[in-house]
N, C-alpha and C positions, 0 to 999 in steps of 0.2 A: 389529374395527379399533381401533387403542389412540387415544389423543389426540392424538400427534405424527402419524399417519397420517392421519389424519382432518385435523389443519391441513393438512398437503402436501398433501393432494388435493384442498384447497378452497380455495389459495391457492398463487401461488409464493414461491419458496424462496432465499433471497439470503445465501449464507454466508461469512462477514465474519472471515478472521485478524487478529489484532491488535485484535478489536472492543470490549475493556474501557475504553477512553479513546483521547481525542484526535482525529485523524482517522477513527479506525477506528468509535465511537463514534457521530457523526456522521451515518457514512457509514449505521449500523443504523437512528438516526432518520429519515433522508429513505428508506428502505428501507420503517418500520414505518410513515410517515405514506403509504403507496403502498399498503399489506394485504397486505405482504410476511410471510409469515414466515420469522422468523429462527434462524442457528444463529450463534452468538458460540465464538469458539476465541482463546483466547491461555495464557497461561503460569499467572497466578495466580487460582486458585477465588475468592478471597474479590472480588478486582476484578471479576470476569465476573459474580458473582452479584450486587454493587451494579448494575452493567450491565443485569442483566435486571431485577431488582425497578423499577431508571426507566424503563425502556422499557414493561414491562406497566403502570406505575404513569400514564403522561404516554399512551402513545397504543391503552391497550387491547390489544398483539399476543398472539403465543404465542411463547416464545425459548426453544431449545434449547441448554445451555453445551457446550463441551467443553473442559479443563484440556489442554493439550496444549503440547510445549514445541518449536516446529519447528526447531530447531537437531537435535534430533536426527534420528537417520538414518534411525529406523522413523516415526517422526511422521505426514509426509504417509499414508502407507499405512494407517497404524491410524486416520487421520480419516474417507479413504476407506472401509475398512471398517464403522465405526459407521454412516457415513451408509446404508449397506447393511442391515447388521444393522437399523437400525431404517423402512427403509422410504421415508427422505426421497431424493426426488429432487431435486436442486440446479439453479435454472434460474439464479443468477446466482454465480459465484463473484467475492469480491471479493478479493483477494490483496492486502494490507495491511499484515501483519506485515513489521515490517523494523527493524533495527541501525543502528546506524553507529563508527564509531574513529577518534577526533581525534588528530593530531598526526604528527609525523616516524614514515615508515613503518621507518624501520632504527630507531627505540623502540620500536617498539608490541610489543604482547605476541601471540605468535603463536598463542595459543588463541582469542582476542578475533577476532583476524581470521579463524582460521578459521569460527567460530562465525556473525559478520557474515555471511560470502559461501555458507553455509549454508540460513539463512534468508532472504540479501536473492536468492540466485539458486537456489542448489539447491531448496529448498520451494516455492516459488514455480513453479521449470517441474517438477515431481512432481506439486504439484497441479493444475496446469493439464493434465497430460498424464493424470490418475488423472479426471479430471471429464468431460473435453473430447467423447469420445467417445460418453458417453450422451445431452450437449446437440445433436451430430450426427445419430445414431441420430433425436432428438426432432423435429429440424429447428428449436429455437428455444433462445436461452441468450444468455448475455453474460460474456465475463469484463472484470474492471477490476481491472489490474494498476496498484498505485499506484509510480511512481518520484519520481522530483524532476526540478526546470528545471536543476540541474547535467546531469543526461545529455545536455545540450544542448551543453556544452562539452566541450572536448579533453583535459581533463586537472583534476586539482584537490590542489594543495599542502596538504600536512598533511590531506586528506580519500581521499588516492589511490585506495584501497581502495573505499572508498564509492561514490566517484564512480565509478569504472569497473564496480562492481556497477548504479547504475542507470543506466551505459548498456546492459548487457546488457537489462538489462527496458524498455529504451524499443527498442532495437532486435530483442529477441522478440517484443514486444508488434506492430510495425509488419509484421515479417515473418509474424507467425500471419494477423495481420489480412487480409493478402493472398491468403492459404492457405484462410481459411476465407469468400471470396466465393463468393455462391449457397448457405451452408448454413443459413440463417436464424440463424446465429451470428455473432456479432462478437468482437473484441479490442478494447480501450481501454484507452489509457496515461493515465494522470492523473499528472501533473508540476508537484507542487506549489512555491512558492517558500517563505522566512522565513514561519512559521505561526506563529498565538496561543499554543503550547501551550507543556509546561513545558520544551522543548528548551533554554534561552537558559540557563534558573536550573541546568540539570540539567549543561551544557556548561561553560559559562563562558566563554562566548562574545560576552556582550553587549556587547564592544568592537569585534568585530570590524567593519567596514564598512560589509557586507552587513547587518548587523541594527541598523546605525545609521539608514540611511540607504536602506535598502527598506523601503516600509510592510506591515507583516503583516497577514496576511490570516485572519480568523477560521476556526478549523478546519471552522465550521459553511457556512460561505462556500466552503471547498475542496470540504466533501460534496456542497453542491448541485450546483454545475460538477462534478463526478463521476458523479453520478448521473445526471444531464440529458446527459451524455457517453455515458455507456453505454447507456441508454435508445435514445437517438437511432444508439446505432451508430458513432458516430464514430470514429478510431481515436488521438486525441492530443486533450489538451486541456491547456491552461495558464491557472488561474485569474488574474487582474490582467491590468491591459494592462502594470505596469513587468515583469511576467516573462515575458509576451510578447516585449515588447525584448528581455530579457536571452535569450530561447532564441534569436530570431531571429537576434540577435547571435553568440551562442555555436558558429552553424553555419556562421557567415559563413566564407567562403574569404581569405587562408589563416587557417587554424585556431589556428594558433601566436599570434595576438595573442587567440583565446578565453583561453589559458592564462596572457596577461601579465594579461590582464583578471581573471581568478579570482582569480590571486594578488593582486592590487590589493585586490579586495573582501573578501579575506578576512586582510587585515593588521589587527593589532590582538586576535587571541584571546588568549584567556589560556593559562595551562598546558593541556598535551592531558591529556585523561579518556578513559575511557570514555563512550559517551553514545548514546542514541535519537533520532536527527536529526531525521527528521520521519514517521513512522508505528510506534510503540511498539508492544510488546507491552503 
């Protein structure tokens, strides 16, 4: 039995996309302070290997990387695979990785968005559909599918794309969760608001409204409501009580003043960019 087999079998196993920084990050450390171990997947080797070196460095674990880039279309499957090939059984999958594209949707660039709703929706139910089955099989597992407190609202100007990518995962997320009562499995949505990360400087967005005038919440602060989320089985969680309002708000009937409201809060960006909203690779 190799070393990675020998962790899995004497620990479970919490596999985290996007886990090089930020939320994702995080999410590894309240994972590795539990005797988790971990498998890290995002885009670039050299960040996922800073990743593991703090992680083994700060709480002792064992981290497996994997360089993988989920925009493409073999991606999920060849993760899937490895984790076979090498013998780990996944009891938590964290579904993390995710995009975003600022600005007027008739400019945006149509590779960008395809790219976006690739990762923010396509990877995400692949992996969830490539994993879900053996945590059934198990009778015990979790996933934690990360979205945002926009999926709460009807619509979102200059963020279109985006937004309606995580209403899919807050309403995948609601409908698995219903699907899988009585398998010792759960689904949880985590919908985070304006996070500490480098989203503001990377956007240029720090005019905007919403990041004037909602306080951010430390990414370290979103992982633990995450993880205390999935743990417990919950199927939605929203860190802050002001993004509580705003999802409550955002669902309120009719819907159509969610959309006057989004567009209110989000007056004042600057030029659209490309940019990593809030759970990077």
């Amino acid at each position: 039995m190799n070393t990675t087999e020998m962790n899995n079998a004497a620990r479970p196993t919490a596999l985290i996309t996007g886990g090089s920084k930020g939320i994702g990050i995080e999410l590894a450390k309240e994972f590795a302070r539990h005797d988790y171990y971990l498998v890290l997947v995002a885009r670039n080797q050299a960040g996922l290997q800073r990743a593991a070196d703090e992680l083994k460095n700060d709480y002792d674990c064992s981290v497996t990387t994997l360089a993988l880039d989920l925009s493409e279309d073999h991606a999920p499957a060849e993760l899937f695979r490895q984790m076979q090939t090498k013998a780990i059984r996944v009891d938590v999958l964290v579904n993390n990785a995710g995009t975003g594209d600022y600005g007027p949707f008739a400019d945006s660039d149509l590779d960008r968005q395809i790219t976006m709703l690739r990762i923010n929706i396509l990877g995400l139910t692949a992996l969830t559909r490539l994993f879900l089955p053996g945590m059934i099989e198990c009778g015990h597992g979790r996933i934690l599918n990360v979205a945002s407190v926009v999926a709460y609202f009807a619509g979102g100007p200059n963020w279109a794309s985006y937004v309606a990518s995580k209403h899919y995962v807050l309403a995948f997320t609601r409908g698995l969760s219903k699907e899988l009562s009585g398998t010792g499995v759960t689904a949880t949505s985590l919908c985070p608001g304006p996070t500490a990360t480098d989203f503001v400087s990377h956007a240029g967005v720090g005019s905007a409204r919403v990041y004037r005038w909602v306080p951010k919440i430390s990414p370290s602060g979103v992982a633990r409501a995450g993880y205390r989320a999935a743990v417990a089985g919950r199927t939605t969680v929203v860190p802050g009580l002001i993004n509580k309002i705003l999802a409550f708000l955002g669902e309120l009937p009719p819907r159509a003043i969610a959309l006057i409201v989004f567009a209110f809060l989000s007056k004042g960006a600057a030029a659209p960019r490309e940019v990593n909203l809030s759970n990077p690779n």
